[in-house]
Backbone as a ProteinNet text record, in pm:
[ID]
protein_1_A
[PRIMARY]
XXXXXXXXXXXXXXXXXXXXXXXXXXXXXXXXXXXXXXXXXXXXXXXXXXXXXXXXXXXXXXXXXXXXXXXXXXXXXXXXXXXXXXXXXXXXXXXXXXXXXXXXXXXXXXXXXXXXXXXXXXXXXXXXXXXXXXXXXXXXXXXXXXXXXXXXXXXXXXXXXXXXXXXXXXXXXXXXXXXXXXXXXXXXXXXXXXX
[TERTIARY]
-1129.5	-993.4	-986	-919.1	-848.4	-784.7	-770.2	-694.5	-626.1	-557.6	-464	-404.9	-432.4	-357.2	-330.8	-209.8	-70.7	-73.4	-17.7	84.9	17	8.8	15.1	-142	-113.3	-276.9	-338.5	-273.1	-318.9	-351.2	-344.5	-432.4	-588.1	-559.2	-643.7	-766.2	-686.6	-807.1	-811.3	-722.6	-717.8	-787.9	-845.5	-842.5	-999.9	-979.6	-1085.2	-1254.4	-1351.8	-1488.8	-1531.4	-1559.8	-1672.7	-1582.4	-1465	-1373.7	-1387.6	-1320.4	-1283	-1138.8	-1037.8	-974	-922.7	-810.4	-787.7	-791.2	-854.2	-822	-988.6	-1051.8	-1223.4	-1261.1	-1180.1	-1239.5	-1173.7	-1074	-1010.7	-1143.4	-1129.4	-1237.7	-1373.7	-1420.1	-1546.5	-1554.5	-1427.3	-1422	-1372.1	-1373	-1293.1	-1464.4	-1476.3	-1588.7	-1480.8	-1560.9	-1482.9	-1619.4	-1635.1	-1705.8	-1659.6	-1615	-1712.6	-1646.1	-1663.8	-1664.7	-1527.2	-1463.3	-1321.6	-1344.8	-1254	-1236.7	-1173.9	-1179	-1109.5	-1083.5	-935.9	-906.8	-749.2	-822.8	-737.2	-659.4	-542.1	-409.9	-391.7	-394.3	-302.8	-322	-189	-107.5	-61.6	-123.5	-67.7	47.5	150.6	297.1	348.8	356	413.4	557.1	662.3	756.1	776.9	893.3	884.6	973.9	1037.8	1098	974.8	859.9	756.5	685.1	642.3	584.3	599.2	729.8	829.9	785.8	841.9	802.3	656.2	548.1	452.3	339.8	345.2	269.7	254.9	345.1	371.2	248.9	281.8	208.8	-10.2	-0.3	-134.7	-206.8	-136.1	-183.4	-237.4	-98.5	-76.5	-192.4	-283.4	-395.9	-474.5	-462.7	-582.9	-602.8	-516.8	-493.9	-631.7	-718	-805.1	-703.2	-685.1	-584.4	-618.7	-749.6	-873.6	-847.9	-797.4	-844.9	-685.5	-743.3	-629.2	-604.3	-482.1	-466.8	-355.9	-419.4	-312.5	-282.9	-171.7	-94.9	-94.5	-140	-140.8	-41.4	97.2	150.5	147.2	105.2	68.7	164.5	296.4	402.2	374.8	423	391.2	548.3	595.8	673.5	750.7	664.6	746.8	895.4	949.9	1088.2	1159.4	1080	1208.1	1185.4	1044.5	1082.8	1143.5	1167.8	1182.8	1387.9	1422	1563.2	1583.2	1539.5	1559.8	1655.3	1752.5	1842.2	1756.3	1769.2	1697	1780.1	1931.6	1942.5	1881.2	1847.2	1743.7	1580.5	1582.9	1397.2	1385.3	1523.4	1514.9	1515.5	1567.8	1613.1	1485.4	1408.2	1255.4	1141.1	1147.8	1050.4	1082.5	1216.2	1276.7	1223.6	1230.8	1185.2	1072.3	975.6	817.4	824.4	837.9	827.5	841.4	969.8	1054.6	975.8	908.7	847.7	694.4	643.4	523.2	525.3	638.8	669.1	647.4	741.5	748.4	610.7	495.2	347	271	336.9	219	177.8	202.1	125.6	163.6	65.9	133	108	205.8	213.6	211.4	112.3	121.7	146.9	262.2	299.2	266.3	185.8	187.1	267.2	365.8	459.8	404.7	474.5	424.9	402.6	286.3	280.9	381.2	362.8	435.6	385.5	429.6	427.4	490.5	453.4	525.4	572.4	602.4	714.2	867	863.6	994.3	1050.4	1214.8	1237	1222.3	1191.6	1165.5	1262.6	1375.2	1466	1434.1	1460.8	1447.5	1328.8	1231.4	1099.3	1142.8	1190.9	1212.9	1272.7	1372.5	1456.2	1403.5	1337	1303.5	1191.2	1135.3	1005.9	1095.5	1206.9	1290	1364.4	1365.3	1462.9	1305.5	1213.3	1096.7	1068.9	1043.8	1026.1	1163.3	1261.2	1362.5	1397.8	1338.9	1334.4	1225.6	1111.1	1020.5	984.5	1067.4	1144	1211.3	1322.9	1408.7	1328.6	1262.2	1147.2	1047.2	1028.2	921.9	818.5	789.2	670.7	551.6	451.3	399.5	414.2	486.8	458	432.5	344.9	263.5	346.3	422.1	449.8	386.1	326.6	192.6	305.6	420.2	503.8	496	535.9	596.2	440.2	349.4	256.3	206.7	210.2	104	198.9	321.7	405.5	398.9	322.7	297.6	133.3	88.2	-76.3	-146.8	-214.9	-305.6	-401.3	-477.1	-551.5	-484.8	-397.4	-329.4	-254.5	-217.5	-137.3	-228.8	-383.7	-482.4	-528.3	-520.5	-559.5	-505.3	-377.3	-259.5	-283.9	-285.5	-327.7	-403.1	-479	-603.9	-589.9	-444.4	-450.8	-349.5	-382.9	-263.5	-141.7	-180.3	-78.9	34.7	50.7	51.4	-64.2	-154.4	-248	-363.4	-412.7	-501.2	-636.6	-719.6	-859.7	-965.2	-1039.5	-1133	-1043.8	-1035.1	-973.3	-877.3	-786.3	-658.8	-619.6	-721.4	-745.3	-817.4	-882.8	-979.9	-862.6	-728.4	-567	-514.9	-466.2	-418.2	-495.9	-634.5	-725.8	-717.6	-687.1	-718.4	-551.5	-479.5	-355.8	-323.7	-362	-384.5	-446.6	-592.4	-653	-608.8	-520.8	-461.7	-332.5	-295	-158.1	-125.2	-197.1	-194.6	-262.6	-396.3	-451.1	-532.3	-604.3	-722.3	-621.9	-521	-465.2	-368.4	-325.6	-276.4	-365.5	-518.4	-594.6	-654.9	-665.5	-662.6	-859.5	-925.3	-1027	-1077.4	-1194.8	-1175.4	-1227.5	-1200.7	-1229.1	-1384.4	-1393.5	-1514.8	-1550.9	-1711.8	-1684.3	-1663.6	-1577.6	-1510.7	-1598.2	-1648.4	-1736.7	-1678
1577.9	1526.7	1406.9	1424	1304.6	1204	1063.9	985.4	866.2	894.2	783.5	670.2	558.5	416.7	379.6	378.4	301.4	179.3	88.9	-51.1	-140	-285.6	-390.2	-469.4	-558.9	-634.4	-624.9	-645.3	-567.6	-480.9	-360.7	-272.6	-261.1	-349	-371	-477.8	-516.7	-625.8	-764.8	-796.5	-979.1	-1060.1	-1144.6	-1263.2	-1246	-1108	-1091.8	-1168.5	-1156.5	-1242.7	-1116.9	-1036.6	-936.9	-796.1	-831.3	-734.8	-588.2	-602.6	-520.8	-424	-581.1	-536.3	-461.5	-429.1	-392.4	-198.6	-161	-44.4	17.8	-91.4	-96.2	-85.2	-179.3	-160.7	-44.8	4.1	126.6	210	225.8	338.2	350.9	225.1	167.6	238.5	234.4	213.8	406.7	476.7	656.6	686.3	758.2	914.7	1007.3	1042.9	1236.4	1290.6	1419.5	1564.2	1672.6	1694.8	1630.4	1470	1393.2	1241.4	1265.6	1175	1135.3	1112.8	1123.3	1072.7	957	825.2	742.5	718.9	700.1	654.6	576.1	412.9	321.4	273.9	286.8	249.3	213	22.3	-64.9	-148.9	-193.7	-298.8	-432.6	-517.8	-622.2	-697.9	-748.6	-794.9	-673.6	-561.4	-414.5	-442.1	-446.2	-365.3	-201.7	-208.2	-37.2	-38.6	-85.7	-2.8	24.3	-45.7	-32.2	97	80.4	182.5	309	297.6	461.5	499.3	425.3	505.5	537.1	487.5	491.7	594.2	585.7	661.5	815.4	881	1034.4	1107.9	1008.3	1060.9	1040.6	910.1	871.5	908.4	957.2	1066.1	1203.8	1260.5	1387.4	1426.2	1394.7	1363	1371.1	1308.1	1288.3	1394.8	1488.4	1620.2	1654.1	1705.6	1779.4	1891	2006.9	2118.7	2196.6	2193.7	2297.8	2209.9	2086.5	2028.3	1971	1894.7	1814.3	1694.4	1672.6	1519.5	1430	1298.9	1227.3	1132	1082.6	938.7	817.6	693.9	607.4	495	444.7	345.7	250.8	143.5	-27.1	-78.3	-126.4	-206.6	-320.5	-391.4	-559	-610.2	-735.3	-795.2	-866	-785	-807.4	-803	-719.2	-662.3	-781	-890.9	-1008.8	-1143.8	-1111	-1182.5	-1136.2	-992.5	-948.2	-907.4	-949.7	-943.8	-795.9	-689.8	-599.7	-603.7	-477	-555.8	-455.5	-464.5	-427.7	-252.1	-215.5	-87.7	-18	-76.8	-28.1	-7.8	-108	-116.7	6.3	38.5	155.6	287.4	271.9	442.1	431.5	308.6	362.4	429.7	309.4	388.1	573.4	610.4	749.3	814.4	783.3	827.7	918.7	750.4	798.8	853.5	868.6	985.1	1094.5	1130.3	1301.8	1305	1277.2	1331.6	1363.4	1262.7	1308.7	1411.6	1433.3	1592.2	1670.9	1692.2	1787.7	1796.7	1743.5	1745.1	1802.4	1826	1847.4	1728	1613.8	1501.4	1425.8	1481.5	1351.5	1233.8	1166.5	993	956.2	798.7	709	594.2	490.7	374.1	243.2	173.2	43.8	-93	-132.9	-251.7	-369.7	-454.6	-561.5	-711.1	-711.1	-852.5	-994.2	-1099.7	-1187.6	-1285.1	-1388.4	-1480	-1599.9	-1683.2	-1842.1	-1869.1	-1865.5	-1937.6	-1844.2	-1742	-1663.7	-1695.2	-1728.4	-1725.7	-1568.1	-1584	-1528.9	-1376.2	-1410.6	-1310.9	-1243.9	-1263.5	-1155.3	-1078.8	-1132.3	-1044.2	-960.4	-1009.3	-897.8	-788.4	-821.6	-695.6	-563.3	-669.9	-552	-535.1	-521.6	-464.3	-413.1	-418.5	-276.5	-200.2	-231.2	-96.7	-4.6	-64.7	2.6	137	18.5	140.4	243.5	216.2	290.9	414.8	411.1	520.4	595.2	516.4	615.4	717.3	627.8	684.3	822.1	866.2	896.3	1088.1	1007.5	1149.2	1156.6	1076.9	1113	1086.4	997.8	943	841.6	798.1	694.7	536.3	447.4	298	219.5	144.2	46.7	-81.3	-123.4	-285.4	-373.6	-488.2	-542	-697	-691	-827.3	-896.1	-813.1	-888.1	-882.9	-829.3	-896.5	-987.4	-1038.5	-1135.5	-1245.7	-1232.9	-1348.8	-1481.8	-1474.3	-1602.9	-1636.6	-1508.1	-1452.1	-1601.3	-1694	-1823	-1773.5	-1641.4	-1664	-1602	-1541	-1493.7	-1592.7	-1684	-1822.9	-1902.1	-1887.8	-1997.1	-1923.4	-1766.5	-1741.6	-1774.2	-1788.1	-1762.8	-1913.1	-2016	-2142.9	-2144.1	-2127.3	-2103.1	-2035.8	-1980.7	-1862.3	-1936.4	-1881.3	-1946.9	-1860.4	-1731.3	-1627.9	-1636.8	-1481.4	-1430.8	-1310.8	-1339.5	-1275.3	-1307.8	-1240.5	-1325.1	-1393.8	-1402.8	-1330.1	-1293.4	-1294.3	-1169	-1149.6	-1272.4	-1203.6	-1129	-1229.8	-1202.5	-1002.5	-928	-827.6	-695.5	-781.4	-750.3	-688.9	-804.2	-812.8	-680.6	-681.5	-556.7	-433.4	-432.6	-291.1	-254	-370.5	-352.3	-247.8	-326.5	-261.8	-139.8	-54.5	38.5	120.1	91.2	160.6	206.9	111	84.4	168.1	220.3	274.5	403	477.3	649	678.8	578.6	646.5	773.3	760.6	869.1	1029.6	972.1	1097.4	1185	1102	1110.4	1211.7	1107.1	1199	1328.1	1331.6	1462.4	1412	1310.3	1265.9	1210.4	1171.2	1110.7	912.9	862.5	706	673.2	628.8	527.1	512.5	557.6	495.3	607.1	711.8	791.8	897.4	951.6	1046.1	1184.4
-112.5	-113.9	-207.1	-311.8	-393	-322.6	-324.9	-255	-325.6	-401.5	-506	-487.8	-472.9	-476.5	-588.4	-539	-669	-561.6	-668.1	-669	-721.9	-709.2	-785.9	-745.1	-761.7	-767	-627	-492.9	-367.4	-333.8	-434.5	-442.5	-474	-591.3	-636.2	-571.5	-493.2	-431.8	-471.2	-581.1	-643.7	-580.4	-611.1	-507.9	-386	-431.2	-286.5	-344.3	-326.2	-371.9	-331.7	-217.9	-243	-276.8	-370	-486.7	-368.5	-253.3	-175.5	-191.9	-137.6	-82.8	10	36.8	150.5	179.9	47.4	4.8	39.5	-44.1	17.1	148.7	202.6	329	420.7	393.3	452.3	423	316.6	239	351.5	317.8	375.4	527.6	633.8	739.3	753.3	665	684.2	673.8	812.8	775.4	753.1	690.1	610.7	531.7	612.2	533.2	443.3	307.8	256.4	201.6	77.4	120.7	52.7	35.4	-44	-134.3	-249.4	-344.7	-405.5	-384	-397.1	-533.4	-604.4	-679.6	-699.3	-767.6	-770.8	-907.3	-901.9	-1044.5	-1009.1	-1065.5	-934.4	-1094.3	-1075.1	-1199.3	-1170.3	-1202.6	-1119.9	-1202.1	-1093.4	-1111.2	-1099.2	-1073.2	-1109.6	-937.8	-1021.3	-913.4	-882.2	-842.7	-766.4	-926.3	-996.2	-1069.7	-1239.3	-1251.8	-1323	-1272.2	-1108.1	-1045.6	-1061.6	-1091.1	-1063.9	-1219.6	-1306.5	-1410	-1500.6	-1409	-1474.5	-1391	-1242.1	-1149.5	-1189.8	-1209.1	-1174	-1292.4	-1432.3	-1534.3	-1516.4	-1465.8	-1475.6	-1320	-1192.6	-1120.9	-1140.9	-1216.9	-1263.3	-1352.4	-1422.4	-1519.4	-1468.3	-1296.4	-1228.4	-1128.4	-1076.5	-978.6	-1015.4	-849.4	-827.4	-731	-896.8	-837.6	-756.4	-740.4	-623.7	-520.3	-472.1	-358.9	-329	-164.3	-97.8	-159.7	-214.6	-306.2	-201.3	-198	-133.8	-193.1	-137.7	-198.6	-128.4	-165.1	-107.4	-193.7	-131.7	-205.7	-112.3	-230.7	-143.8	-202.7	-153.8	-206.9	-209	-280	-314.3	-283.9	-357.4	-305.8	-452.8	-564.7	-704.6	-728.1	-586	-653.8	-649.3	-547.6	-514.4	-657.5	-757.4	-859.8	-978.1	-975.2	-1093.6	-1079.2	-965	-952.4	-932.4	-901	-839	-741.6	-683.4	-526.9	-460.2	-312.3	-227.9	-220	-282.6	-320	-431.3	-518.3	-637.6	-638.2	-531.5	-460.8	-372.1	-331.6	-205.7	-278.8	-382.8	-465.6	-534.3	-648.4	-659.9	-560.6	-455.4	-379.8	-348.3	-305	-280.5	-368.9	-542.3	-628.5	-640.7	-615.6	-618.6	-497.5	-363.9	-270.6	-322.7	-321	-391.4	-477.9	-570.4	-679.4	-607.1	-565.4	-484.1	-374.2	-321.4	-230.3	-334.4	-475.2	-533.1	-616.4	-628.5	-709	-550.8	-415.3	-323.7	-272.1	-300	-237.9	-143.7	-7.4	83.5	132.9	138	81.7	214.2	191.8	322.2	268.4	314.9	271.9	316.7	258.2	303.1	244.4	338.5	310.4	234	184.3	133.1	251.2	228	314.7	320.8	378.2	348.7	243.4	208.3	15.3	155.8	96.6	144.8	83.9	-42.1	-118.1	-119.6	-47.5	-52.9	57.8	93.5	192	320.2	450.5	553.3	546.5	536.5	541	430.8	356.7	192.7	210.3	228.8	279.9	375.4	506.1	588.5	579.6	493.1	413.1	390.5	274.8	186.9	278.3	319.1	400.1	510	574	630.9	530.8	417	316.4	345.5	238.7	233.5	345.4	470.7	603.7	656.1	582.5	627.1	522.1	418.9	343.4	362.4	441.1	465.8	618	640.6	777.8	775.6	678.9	609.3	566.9	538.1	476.5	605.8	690.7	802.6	770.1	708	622.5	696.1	669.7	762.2	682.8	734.3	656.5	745.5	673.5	784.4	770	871.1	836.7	796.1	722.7	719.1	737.3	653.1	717.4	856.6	925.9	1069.3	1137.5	1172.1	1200.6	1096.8	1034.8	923.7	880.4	895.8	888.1	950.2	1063.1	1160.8	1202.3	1121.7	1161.3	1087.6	1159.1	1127.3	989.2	1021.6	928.5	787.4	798.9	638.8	637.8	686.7	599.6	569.7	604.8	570.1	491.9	471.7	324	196.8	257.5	155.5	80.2	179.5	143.2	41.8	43.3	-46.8	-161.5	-184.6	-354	-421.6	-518.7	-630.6	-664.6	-613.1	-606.6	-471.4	-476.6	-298.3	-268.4	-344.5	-280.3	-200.8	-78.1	-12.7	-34.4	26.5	38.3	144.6	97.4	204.2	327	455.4	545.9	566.6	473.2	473	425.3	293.3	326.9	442	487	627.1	701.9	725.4	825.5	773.5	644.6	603.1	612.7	629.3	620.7	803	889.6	992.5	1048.5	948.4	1017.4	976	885.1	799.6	921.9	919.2	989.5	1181.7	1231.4	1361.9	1313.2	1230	1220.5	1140.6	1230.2	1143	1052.7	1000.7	895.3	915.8	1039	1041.8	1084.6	1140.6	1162.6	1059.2	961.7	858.8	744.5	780.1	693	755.6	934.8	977.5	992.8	1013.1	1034.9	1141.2	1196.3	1314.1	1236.7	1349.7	1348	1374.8	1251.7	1281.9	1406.2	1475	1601.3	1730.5	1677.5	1758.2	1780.6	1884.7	1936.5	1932.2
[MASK]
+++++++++++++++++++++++++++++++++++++++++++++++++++++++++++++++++++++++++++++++++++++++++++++++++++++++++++++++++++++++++++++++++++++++++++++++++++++++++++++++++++++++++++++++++++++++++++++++++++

């Protein structure tokens, strides 16, 4: 099974020291026979309206047409610097869904965390447009906002970056919630752990 992560530098892991991320340690933490295929496109600063037009082609290149391909989108929180409205953030993401139905691929969404320098509300927003379009399609999205918004140790990560990106723990938070919220069943696997 192919397993594709799109989105922005949280995909990618920024920030992290043992260059995990939160994608690593998902990885790290899935048994599957035979193993996965992990592969990561992750752009950093990338909004959903960059996302949309660049994903479909540099996946599509990557199809293992013999096998199960999945989608993993890690949303970030670009749309609120790049002036996006939270109706244009909602019709990209729709985008990249519908197009990933129509390639076969099924998508699991993870929300964008919280940033301290944005006000509270605007985040919350858009991290319910996000889950409400994925709702919409019956999709899985993980909130990673509303738990991690008040969470001690992702504001003491956050402390610590020059971005809004974390580190180590602060990805550890996001891999944990990933993993606590439909991944293994999503992938049709059992859990780490699980007898």
């Amino acid at each position: 099974m192919a397993i594709f992560f799109i989105g922005d530098e949280l995909v990618a892991g920024f920030g992290d020291a043992r260059a995990l991320g939160w994608t690593g340690r998902v990885m790290a933490r899935t048994r599957s026979e035979p193993p996965l295929m992990p592969i990561t496109l992750a752009v950093p600063g990338e909004d959903t309206a960059a996302l949309a037009k660049r994903w479909g082609d540099e996946v599509a290149r990557r199809l293992r047409h013999d096998e199960d391909n999945r989608l993993i989108i890690g949303l970030g929180s670009h749309d609120l610097d790049s002036g996006q409205t939270l109706a244009r953030a909602r019709l990209h993401l729709a985008n990249i869904l519908d197009a990933a139905a129509r390639m076969k691929l099924r998508s699991f969404i993870v929300g964008p965390p919280p940033r301290r320098e944005v006000p509270f509300k605007i985040q919350l927003d858009l991290s319910k447009a996000f889950g409400d379009v994925c709702a919409r399609r019956d999709l899985p999205y993980v909130d990673t906002f509303t738990p991690l918004v008040e969470h001690e140790q992702w504001n003491t990560d956050l402390s610590m970056s020059s971005g809004y990106e974390p580190r180590q723990a602060g990805y550890g938070l996001i891999a944990w919630l990933v993993l606590h919220n439909g991944w293994n069943d999503w992938l049709g696997v059992p859990a780490v752990g699980a007898s």
